[in-house]
C-alpha positions in Angstrom: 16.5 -5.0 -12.3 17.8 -5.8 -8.5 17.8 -9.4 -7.9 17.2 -10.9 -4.3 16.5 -14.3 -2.8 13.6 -12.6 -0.9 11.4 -9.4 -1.7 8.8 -8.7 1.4 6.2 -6.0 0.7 5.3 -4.3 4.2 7.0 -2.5 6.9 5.4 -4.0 10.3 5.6 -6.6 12.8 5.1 -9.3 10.5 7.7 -8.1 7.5 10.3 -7.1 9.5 10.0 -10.4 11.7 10.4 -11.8 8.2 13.1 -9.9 7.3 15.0 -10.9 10.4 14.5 -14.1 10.1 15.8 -14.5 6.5 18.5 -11.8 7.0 19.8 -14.4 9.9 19.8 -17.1 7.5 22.4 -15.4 4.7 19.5 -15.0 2.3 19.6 -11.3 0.4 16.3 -9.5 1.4 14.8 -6.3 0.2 12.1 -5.0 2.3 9.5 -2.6 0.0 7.4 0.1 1.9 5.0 2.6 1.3 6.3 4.9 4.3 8.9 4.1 6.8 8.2 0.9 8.6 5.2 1.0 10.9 2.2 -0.9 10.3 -0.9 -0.2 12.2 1.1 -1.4 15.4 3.2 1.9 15.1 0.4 4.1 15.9 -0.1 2.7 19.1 0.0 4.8 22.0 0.5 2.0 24.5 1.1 -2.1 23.6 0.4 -4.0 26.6 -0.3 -7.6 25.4 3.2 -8.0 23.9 4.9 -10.9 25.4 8.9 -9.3 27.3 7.0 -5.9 27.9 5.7 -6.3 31.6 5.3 -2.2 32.0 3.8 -2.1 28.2 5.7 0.0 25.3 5.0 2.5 22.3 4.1 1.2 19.4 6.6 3.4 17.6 9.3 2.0 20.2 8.2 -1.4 19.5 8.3 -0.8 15.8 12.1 0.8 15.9 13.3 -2.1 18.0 11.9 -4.4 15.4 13.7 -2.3 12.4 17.2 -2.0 14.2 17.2 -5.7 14.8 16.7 -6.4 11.4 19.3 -3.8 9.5 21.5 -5.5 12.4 21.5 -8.5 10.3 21.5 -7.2 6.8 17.9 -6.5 5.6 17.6 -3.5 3.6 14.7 -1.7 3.6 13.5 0.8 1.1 11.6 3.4 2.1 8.6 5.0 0.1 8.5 2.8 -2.3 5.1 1.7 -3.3 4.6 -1.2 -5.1 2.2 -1.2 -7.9 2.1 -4.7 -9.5 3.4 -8.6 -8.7 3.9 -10.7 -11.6 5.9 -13.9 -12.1 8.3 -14.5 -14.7 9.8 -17.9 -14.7 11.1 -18.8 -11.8 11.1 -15.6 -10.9 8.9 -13.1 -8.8 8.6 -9.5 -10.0 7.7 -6.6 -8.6 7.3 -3.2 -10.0 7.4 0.0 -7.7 6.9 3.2 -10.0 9.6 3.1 -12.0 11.8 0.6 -10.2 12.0 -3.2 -10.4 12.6 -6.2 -8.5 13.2 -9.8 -8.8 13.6 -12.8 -6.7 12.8 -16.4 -5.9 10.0 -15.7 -3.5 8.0 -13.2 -2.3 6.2 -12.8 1.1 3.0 -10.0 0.9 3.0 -8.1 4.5 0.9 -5.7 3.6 -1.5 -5.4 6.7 -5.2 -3.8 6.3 -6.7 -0.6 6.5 -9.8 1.4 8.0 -13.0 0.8 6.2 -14.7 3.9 5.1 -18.4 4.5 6.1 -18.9 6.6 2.4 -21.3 8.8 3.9 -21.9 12.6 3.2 -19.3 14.8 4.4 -16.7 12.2 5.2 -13.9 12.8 2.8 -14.6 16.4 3.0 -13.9 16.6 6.7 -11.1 13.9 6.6 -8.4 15.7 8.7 -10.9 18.4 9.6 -12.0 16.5 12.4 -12.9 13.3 10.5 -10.1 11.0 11.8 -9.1 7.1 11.7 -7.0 7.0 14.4 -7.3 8.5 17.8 -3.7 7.8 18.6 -2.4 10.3 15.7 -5.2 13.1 16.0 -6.7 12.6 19.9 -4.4 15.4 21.1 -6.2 17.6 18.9 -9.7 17.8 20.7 -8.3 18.1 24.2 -11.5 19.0 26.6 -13.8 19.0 23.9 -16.8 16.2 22.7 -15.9 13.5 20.0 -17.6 10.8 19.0 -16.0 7.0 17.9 -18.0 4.9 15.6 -18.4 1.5 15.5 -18.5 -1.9 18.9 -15.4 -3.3 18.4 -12.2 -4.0 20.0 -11.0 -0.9 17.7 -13.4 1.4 18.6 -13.7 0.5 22.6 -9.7 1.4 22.5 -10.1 4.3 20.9 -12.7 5.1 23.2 -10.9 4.6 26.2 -8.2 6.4 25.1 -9.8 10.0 24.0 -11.3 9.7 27.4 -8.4 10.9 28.9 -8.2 14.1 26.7 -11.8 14.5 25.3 -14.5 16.1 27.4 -16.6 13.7 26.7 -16.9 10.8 24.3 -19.9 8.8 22.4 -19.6 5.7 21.2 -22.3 5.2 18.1 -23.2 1.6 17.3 -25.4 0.2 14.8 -26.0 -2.8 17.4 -27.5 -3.1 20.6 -24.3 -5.8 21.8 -20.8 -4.7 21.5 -18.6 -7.1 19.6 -15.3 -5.8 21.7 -13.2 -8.2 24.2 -15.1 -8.4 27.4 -12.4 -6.5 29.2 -12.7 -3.4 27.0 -16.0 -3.4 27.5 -16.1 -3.3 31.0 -13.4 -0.4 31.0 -15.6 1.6 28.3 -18.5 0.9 30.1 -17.3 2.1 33.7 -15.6 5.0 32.8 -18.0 7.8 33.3 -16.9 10.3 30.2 -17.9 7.6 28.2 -21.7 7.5 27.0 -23.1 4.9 24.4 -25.3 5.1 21.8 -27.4 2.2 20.8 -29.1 1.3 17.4 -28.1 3.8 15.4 -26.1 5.0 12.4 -24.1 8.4 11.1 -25.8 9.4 7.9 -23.8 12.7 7.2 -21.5 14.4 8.9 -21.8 18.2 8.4 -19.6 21.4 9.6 -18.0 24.2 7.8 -14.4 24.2 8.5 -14.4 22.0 10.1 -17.1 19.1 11.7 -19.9 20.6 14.0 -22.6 17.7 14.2 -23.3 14.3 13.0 -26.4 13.4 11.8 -27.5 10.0 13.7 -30.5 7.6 12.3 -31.5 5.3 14.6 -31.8 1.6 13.1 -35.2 0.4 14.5 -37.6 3.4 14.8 -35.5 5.6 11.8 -35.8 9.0 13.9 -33.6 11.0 13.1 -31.3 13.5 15.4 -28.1 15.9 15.4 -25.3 15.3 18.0 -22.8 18.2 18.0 -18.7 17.1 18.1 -15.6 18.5 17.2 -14.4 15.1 16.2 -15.7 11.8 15.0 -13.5 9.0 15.4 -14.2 6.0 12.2 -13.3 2.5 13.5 -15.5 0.3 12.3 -13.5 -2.5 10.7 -10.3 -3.0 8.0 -9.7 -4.0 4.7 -6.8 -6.0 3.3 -4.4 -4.1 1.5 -4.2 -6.7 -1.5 -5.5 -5.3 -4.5 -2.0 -5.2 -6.3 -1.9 -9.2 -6.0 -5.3 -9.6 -6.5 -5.0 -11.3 -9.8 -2.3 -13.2 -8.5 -3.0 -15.2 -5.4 -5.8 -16.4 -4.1 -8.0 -13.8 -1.6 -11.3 -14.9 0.7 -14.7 -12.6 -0.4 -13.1 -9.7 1.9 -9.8 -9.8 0.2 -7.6 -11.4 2.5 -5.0 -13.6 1.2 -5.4 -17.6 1.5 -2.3 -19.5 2.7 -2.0 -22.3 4.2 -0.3 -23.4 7.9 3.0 -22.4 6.6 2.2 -19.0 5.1 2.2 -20.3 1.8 -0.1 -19.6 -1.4 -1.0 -21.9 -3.3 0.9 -19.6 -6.2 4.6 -21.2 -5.7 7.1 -18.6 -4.4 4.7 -16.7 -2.5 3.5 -16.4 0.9 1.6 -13.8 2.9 1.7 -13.3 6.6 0.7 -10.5 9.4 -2.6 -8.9 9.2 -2.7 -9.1 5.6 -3.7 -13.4 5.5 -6.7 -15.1 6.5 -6.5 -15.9 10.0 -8.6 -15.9 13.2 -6.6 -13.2 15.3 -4.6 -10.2 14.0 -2.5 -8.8 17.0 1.3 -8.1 16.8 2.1 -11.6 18.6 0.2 -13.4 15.6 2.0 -11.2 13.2 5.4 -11.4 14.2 4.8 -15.1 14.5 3.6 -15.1 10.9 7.0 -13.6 9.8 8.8 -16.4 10.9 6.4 -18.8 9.7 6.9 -17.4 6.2 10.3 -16.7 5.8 11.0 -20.3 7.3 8.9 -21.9 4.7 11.0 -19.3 2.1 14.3 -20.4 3.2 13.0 -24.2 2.4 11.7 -23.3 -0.6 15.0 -21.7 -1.9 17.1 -24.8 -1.0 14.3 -27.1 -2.3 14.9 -25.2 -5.4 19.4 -25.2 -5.7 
């Protein structure tokens, strides 16, 4: 069993911010991810809210700065290495990752969230057949054709916005009558002219062949019923935490997000959470990066409260 002073579980802003930050302070870090280090930040097409980036910058740029910074200093970071369960042993964290396994005296969870999943006919079927989750990966796809983006967020009116520069035209199904999105996206979606909006109303199946042809819409008030015919339909209509492997272990909120307090820290002793992953009233990069060094701050207190 490899033993470290810190495990973090996550590969974006906010782990490798942590891993920098304890890397820098001579304590031996392991960084566990799924894939190679990303996060939803990586699939950004353009980050312009990032504090030293007047002109804006990938997400994938942004994301490979972060990781060369961090090896600089020492963290090592495995790649595809998906970790299955947390336990504690002692004073000791353990972590288990197929058929490897890791200890240390803390742990931080940057895990970050996922889409939601409307569950509705046809969905998983056409997943990758049209059926997408991010318009950044798959929008070059349906280049001067009609797509459709569900849901009134800040998610969905960037999405939006940016399929309208390949798509042919793009709706923008809501459930609502009122957009939840900043107030600037939704004076962008709502200017640009390739951009139509529909109000009140629902996807109930999504049907094609080989791939997706038509959505079948429901509106919320009156319940009539239409087709709409796209090539794609874009699902942003919220996230999920990716906790379920701690879930008997910390403490999560009633949508699964981890509790911690101003430090990053659990209540569970060892273990803290930070980035998009822990309850908290914003999730942008700024916030997560900010996380990171909140938690592996509190770590590196933690570890000489403890020798």
């Amino acid at each position: 069993m490899d033993d470290h002073h810190v495990i973090i579980i996550g590969g974006g802003p906010a782990g490798l911010t942590a891993g920098l930050y304890a890397s820098r302070a001579h304590l031996k870090t392991i960084l566990l991810e799924s894939m190679i280090p990303s996060g939803q930040a990586y699939m950004a097409e353009r980050i312009e809210n990032y504090p030293g980036f007047p002109d804006g910058i990938s997400g994938r740029e942004l994301i490979e700065r972060f990781t060369q910074q961090a090896t600089r200093f020492g963290l090592d970071i495995q790649q595809f290495t998906t970790v299955d369960k947390v336990a504690l042993a002692g004073e000791k964290r353990t972590v288990t990752a197929g058929d490897k396994k890791f200890s240390a005296s803390a742990l931080i969870i940057a895990t970050g969230a996922q889409a939601n999943k409307l569950g509705i006919p046809g969905e998983e079927e056409f997943t990758g057949k049209g059926v997408s989750y991010c318009a950044i990966c798959d929008g070059a796809f349906f280049n001067d054709q009609e797509v459709a983006v569900l849901g009134g967020g800040d998610a969905a009116l960037e999405d939006a916005l940016y399929l309208s520069r390949l798509a042919r035209k793009v709706y923008v199904i809501h459930r609502r009558e009122q957009l939840r999105a900043q107030k600037i996206l939704q004076r962008k979606a709502l200017g640009e002219p390739k951009i139509e909006f529909i109000w009140d109303t629902v996807v109930t199946e999504i049907t094609g062949e080989d791939a997706v042809k038509t959505l079948l819409l429901e509106n919320v008030k009156d319940a009539k019923q239409k087709e709409l015919a796209v090539s794609g339909v874009f699902i942003a209509v919220g996230q999920r935490p990716n906790t379920d492997f701690v879930r008997d272990v910390v403490e999560l909120d009633d949508r699964g997000y981890v509790i911690t307090d101003q430090d990053c820290a659990t209540a569970e002793a060892g273990i803290f959470a930070a980035g998009d992953v822990r309850k908290k009233g914003l999730r942008q990069i700024s916030t997560a990066v900010g996380d990171g060094a909140l938690a592996a701050a509190a770590v590196e207190r933690y570890i000489e409260g403890k020798t």
